[in-house]
C-alpha positions as CSV (number, residue, x, y, z in Angstrom):
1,X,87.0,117.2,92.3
2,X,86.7,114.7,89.9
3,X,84.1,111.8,88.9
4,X,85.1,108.3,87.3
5,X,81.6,106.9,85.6
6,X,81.1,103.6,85.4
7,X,77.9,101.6,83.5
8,X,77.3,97.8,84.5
9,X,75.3,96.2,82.6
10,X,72.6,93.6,84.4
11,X,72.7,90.5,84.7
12,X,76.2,90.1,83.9
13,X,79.6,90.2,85.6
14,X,78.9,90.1,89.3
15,X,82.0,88.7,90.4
16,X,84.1,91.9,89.8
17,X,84.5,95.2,88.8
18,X,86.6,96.8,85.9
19,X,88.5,99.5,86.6
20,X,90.6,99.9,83.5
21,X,93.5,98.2,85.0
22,X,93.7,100.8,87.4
23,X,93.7,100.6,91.3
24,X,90.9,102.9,92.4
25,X,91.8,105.7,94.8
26,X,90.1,109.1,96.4
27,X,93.1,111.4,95.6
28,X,94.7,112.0,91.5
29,X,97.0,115.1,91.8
30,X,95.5,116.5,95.1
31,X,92.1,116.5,93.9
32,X,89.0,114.1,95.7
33,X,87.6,111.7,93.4
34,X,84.2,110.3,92.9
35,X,83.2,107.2,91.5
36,X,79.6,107.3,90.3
37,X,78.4,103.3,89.5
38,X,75.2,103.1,86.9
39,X,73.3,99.6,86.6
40,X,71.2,99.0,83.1
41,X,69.6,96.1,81.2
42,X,72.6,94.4,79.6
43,X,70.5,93.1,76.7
44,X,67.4,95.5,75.4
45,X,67.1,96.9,71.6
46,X,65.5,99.5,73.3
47,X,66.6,103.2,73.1
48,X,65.8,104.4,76.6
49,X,66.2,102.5,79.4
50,X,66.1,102.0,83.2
51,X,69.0,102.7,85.6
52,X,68.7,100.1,88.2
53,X,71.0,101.4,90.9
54,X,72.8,104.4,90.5
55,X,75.5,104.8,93.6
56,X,78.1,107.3,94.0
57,X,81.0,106.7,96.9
58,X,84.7,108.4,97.6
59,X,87.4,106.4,95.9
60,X,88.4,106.1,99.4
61,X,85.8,103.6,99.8
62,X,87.1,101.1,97.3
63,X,90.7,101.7,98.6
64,X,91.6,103.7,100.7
65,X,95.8,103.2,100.4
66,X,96.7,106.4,99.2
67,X,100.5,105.1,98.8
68,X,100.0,102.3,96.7
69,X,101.3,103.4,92.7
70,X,100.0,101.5,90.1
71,X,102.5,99.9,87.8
72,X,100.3,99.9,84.9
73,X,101.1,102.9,82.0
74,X,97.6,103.7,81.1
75,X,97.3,106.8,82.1
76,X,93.4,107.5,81.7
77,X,92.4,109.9,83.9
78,X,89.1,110.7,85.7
79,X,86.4,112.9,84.1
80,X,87.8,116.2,84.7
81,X,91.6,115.4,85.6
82,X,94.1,116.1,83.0
């Protein structure tokens, strides 16, 4: 199992979501993957602050085409998957 963490900062970019040039998926190298989405104030001088939303959903649920192959060379990996 793996997890891919991602922090949004709010308001901001609403319109779409990075994913480091990457197609998200639910399967790298036969293990599940998780993404886990955080919301935060986008502008605050603060040190601590407030996560909004936090969700966590299946790759499978952002795409679920486990035979498309990204053309792209980065090869970042999940939190755990190397």
């Amino acid at each position: 199992m793996g997890f891919e963490i991602k922090g949004l900062g709010f308001p901001g970019r609403e319109a779409n979501y990075d994913c480091n040039s990457q197609v998200p998926s639910g399967m790298h190298n036969g293990r599940q993957i998780y993404y886990v989405f955080g919301r935060y104030p986008a502008k605050t001088k603060d040190k601590e602050y407030p996560v909004y939303d936090l969700v966590m959903c299946h790759g499978d649920f952002l795409n679920a085409d486990h035979s498309y192959v990204h053309k792209n060379k980065n090869h970042s990996h999940p939190i755990g998957l190397k």
